[in-house]
C-alpha positions as CSV (number, residue, x, y, z in Angstrom):
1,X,-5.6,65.0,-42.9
2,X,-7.6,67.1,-40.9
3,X,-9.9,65.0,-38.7
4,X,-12.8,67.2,-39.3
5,X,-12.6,66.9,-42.9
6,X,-14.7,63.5,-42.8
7,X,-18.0,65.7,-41.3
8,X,-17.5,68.5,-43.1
9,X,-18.0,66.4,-46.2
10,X,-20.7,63.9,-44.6
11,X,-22.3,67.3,-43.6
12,X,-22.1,68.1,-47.3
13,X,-23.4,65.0,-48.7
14,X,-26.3,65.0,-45.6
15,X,-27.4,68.6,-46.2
16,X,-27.9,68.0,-50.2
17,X,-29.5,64.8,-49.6
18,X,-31.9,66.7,-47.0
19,X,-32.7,69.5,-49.6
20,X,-33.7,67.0,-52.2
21,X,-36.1,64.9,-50.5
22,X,-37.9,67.8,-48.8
23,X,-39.1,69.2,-52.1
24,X,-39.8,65.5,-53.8
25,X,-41.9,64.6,-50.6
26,X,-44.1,67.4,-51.7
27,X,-44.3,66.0,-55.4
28,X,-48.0,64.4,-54.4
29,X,-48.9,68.1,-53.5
30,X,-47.4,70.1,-56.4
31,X,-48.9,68.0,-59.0
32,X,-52.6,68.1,-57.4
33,X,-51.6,72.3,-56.4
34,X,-51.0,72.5,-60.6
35,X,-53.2,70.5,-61.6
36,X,-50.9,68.4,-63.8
37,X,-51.3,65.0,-65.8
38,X,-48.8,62.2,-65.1
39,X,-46.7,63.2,-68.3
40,X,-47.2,66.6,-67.5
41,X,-45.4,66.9,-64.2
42,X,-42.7,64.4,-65.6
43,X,-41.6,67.7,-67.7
44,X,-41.9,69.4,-65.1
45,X,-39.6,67.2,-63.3
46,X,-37.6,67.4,-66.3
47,X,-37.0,70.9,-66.0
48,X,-34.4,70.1,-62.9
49,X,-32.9,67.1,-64.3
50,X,-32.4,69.1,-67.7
51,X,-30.6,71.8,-66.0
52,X,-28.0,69.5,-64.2
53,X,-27.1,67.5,-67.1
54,X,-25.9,71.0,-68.5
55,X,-24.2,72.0,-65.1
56,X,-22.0,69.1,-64.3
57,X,-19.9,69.2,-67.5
58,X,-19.5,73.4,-66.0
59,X,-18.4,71.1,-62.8
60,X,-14.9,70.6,-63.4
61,X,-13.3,73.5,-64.7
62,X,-15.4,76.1,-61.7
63,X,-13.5,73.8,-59.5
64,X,-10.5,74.0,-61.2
65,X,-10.5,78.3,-60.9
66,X,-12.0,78.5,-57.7
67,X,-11.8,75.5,-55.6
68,X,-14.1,72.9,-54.2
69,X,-15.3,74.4,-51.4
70,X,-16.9,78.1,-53.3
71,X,-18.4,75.6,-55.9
72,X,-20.8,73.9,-53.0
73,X,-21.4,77.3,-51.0
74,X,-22.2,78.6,-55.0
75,X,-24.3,75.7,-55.1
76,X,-26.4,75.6,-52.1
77,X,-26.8,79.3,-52.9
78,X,-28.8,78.4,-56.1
79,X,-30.3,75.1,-54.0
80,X,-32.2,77.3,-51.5
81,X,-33.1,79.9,-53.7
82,X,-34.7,77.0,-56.2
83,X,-36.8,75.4,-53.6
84,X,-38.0,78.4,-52.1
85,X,-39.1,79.4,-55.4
86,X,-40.5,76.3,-56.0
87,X,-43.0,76.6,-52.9
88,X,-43.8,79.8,-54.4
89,X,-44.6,78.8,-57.5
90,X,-46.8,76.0,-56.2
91,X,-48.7,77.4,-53.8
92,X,-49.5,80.6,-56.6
93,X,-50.2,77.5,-59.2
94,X,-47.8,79.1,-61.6
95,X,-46.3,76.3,-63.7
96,X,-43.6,78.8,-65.2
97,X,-42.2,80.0,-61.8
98,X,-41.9,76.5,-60.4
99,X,-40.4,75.0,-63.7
100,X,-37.4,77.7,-63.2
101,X,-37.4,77.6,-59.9
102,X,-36.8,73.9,-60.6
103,X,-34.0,75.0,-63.0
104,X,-32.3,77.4,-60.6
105,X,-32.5,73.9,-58.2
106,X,-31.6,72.0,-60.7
107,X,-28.1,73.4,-62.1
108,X,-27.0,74.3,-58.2
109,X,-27.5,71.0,-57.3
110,X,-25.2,69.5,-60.1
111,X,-22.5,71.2,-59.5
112,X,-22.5,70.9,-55.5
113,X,-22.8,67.3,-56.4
114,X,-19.8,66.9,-58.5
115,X,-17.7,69.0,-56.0
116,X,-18.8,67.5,-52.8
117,X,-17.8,63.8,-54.8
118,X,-14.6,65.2,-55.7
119,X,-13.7,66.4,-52.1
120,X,-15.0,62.4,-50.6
121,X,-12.7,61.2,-53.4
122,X,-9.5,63.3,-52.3
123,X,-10.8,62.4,-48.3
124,X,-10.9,58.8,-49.2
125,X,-7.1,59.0,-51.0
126,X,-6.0,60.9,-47.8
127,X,-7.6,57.7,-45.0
128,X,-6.2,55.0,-47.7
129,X,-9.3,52.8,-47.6
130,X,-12.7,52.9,-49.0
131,X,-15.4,55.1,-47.1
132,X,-17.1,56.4,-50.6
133,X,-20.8,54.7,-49.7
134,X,-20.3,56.1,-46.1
135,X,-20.5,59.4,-47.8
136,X,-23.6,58.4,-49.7
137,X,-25.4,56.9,-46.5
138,X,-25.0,60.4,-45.2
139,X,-26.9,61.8,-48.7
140,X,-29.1,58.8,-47.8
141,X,-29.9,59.7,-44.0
142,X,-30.5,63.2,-45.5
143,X,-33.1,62.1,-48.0
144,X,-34.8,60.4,-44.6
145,X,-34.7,62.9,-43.0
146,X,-36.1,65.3,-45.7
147,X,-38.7,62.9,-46.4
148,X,-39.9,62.7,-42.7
149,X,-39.8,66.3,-43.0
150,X,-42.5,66.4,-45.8
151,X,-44.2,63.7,-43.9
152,X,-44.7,66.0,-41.0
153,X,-45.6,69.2,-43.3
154,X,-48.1,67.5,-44.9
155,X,-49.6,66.1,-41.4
156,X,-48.9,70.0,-39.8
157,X,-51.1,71.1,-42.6
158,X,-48.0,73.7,-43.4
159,X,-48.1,75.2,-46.7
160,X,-45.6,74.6,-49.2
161,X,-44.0,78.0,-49.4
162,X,-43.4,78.5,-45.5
163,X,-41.7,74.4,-45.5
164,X,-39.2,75.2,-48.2
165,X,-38.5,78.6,-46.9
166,X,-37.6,76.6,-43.4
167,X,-35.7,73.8,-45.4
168,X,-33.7,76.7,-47.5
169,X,-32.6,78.4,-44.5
170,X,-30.9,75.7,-42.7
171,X,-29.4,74.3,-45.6
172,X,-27.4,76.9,-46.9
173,X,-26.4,78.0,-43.1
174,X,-25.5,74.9,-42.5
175,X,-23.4,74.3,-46.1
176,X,-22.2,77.7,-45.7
177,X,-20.2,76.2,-42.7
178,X,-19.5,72.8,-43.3
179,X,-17.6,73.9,-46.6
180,X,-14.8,75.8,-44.6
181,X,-13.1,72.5,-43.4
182,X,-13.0,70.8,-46.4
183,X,-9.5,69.2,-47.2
184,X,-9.0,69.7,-50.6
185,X,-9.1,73.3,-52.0
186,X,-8.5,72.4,-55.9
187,X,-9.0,69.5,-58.1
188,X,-5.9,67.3,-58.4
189,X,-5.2,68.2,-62.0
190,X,-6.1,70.4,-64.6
191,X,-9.8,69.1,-64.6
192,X,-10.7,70.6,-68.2
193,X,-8.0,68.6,-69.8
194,X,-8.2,65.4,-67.6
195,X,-12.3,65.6,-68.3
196,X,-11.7,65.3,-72.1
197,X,-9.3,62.6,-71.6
198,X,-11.4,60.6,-69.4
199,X,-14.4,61.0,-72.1
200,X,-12.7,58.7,-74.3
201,X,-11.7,56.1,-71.7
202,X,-13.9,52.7,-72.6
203,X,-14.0,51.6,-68.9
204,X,-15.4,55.3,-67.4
205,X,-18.0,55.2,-70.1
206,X,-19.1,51.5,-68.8
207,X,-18.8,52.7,-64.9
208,X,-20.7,55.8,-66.1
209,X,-23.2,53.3,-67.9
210,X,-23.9,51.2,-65.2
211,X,-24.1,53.9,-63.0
212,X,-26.8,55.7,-64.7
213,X,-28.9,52.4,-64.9
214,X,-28.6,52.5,-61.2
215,X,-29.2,55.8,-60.5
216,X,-32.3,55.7,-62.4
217,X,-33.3,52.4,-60.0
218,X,-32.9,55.0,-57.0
219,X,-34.3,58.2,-59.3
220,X,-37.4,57.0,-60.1
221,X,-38.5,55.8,-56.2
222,X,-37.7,59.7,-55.4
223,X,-39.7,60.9,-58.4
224,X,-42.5,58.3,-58.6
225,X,-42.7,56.0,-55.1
226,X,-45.1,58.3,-53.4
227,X,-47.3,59.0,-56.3
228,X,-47.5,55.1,-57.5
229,X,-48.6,54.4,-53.6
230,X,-50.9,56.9,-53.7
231,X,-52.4,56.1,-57.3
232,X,-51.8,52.3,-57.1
233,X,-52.9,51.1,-53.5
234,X,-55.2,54.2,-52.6
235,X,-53.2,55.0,-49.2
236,X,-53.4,58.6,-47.6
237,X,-50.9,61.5,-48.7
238,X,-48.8,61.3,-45.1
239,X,-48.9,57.6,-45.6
240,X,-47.1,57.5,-49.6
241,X,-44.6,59.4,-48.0
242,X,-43.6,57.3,-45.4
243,X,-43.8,54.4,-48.2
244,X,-40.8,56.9,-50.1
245,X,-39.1,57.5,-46.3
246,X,-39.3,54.1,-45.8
247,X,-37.4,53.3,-49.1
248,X,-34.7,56.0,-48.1
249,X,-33.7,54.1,-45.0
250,X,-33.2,51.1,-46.6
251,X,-31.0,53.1,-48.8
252,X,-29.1,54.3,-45.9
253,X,-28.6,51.1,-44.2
254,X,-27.2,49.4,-47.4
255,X,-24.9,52.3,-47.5
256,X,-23.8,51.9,-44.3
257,X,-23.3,47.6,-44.5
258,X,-22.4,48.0,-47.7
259,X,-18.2,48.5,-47.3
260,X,-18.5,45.9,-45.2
261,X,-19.9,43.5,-48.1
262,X,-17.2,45.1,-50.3
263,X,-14.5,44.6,-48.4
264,X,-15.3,41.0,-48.2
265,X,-16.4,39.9,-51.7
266,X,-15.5,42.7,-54.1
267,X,-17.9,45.1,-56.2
268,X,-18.6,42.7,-58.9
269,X,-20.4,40.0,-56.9
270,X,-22.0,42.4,-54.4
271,X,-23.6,45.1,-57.4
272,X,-24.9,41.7,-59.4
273,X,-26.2,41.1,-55.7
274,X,-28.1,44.3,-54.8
275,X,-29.7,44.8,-58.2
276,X,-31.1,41.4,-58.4
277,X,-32.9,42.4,-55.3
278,X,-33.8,45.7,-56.3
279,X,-35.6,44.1,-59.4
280,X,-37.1,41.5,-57.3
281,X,-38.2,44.5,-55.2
282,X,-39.5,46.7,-57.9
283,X,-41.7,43.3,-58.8
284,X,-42.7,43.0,-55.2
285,X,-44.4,46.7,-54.9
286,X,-46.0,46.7,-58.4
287,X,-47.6,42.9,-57.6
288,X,-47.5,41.9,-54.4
289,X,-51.1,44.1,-53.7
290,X,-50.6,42.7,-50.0
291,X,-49.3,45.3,-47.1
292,X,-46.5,43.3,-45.9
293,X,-45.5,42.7,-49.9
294,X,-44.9,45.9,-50.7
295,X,-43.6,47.2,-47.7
296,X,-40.7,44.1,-47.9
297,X,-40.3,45.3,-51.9
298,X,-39.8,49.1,-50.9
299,X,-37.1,47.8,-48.5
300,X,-35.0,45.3,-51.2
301,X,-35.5,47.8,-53.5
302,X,-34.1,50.4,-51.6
303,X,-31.3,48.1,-50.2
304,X,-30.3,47.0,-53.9
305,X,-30.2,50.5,-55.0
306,X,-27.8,51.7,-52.4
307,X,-24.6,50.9,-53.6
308,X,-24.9,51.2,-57.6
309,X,-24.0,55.5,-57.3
310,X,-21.2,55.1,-54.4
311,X,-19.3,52.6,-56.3
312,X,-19.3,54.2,-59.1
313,X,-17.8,57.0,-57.6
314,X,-15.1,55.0,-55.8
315,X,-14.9,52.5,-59.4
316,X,-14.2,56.3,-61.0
317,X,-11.4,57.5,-58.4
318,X,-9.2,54.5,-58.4
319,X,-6.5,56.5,-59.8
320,X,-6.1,59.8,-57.5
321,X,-4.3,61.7,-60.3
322,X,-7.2,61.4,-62.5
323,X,-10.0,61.3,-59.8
324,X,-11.9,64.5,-60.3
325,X,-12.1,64.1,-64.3
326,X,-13.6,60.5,-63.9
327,X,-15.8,61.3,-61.4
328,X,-17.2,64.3,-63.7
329,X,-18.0,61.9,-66.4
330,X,-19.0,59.3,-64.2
331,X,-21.4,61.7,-62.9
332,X,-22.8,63.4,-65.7
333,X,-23.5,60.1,-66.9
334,X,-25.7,58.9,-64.2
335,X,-27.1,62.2,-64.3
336,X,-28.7,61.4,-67.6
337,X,-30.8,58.7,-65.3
338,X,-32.5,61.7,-63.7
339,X,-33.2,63.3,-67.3
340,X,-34.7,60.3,-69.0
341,X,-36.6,59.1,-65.7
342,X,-39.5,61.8,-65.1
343,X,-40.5,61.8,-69.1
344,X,-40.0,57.9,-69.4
345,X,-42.1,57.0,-66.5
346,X,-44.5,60.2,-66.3
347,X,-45.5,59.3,-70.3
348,X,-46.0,55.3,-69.2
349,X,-48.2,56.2,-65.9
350,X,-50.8,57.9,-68.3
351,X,-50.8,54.7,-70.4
352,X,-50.8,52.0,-67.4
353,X,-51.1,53.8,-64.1
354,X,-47.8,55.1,-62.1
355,X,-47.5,51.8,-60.1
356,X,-47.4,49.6,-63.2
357,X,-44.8,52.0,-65.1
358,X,-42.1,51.1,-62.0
359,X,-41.7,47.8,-63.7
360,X,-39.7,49.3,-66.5
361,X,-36.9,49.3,-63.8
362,X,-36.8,45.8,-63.2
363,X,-36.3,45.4,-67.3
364,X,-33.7,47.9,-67.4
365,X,-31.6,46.3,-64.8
366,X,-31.2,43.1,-66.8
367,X,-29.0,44.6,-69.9
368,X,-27.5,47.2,-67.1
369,X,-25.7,43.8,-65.3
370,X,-23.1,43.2,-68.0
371,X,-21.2,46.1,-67.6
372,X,-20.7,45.6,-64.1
373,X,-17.4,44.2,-64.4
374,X,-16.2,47.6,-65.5
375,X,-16.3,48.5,-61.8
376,X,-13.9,45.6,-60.8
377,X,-11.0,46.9,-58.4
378,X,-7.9,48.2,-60.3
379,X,-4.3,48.4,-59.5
380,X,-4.8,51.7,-58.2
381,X,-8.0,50.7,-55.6
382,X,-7.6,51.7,-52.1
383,X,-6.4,49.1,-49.3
């Protein structure tokens, strides 16, 4: 395997991570810019999370005819196109141009997502050992840094249109490149047939399951963190958003500790682990109405979120010969987190306030603990 393999995909997963967060940070902004309700921007959000759901099943068989790598330059094409229209559509306060723009996002976003998975899965197979949630702590340190780049924006006083623009252009330059030393060309088998196949496996639907109860633990701090620190505690616009950069970190450092843990005491005991403290952290923000509370919940909530998404993915590609079709289901399926989180908690925040509405998370975590042990280690896992 070609050494350089391993940063072109962390570059991958970094640079989508990056692109992400820069646009949420600015979700305070585009909702006062619009002039939007709670609910209201929740379908807006919508709009994003709608079009990747339809993208990802596309995932698999794009791969299939033209390889990994033109699926992500394809979509971090769309991505920077999305968020610059975004910006646009903000700063005009044209709801229609920014819930496309959002679309365009949306879809590209999906699709780079699947492929850059399915290229860490075949990167993984190659080394022989698990590095899957060092992938996703390079998606994490993106979202910091994408975050702290909204953080400075709004500080800089630098209008929305001009910060995506700058965000757009490094991105795709930057993907554009990393994409051309990526390992695997094609997925590993004919993905169209091995998708359908892999629908009607019990244990990918329960990794998918579990996977989209976590992903909606980690979805709805990007969505909704900011704006429930905002609404809730009354703290300044630069100062939510270091709450929501502060929740990424943790993210990152779980990510980063977190093979470590696995290695040691296996996915089951360490994924009851992290989202019993992700609940307890959810419960810690919402109540704890003390600085050093909620700052301590933002971090176990970040750090019990970390690994739910990268196991998954590694849970998913235990068997390289059906990798890429598991990892499209497994996807999609978590995807659905992002489609049901803006409505579920944007409808909720008008009833009880958006800081009150994160405690659905810590309910939803209970059920989502019994499928855990769908994501035990097979006879196929990595050593």
């Amino acid at each position: 395997m070609r050494l350089d393999a391993r940063w072109a995909v962390a570059a991958s997963f970094f640079l989508n991570g990056f692109a992400l967060a820069s646009w949420v940070s600015r979700v305070p902004h585009m909702r006062d810019q619009l002039q939007l309700s709670n609910s209201s921007l929740g379908l807006l959000l919508l709009c994003a999370a709608l079009a990747s759901v339809i993208g990802l099943p596309a995932s698999a068989p794009l791969i299939a005819r033209w390889g990994v790598a033109a699926v992500v330059r394809a979509g971090s094409v769309m991505v920077a196109v999305g968020i610059v229209g975004l910006g646009t559509g903000v700063f005009a306060g044209t709801v229609v141009l920014a819930a496309g723009s959002l679309a365009v996002y949306g879809m590209g976003t999906a699709v780079w997502d699947i492929s850059m998975n399915v290229e860490a899965a075949a990167v993984e197979q190659s080394l022989g050992r698990s590095i899957m949630p060092r992938f996703h702590a390079a998606f994490s340190l993106g979202t910091v840094a994408g975050a702290g780049s909204g953080a400075a924006a709004v500080a800089l006083g630098l209008s929305m249109p001009w910060h995506m623009l700058v965000i757009a252009a490094a991105v795709l330059t930057l993907s554009l490149t990393s994409a051309r030393h990526f390992l695997l060309s094609q997925a590993p088998e004919d993905s169209r047939s091995g998708a359908a196949q892999a629908w009607r496996e019990p244990h990918v639907l329960l990794i998918g399951l579990m996977v989209l109860a976590l992903a909606l633990t980690e979805g709805v701090a990007n969505d909704w963190l900011a704006l429930a620190l905002k609404d809730g505690y009354g703290v300044s616009e630069p100062l939510a958003v270091l709450g929501f950069a502060t929740f990424l970190a943790s993210m990152t450092v779980g990510r980063m500790v977190g093979p470590v843990l696995l290695d040691r005491f296996g996915r089951v005991p360490v994924l009851w682990s992290t989202m019993a403290l992700a609940a307890l952290g959810v419960l810690a923000v919402v109540l704890g109405q003390q600085p050093v509370l909620v700052v301590a919940g933002i971090v176990m909530w970040g750090l019990g979120a970390s690994l739910g998404f990268p196991v998954g993915m590694s849970a998913a590609a235990d068997d390289p010969q059906k990798a890429a079709a598991r990892v499209s289901v497994v996807s999609t399926l978590g995807y659905a987190a992002f489609l049901m989180g803006p409505p579920l908690l944007g409808f909720l925040a008008d009833h009880v306030g958006v800081l009150h509405a994160l405690l659905v998370i810590s309910v939803l975590l209970v059920p989502a603990a019994l499928v855990v042990p769908s994501a035990r280690e097979r006879t196929q896992t990595l050593t």
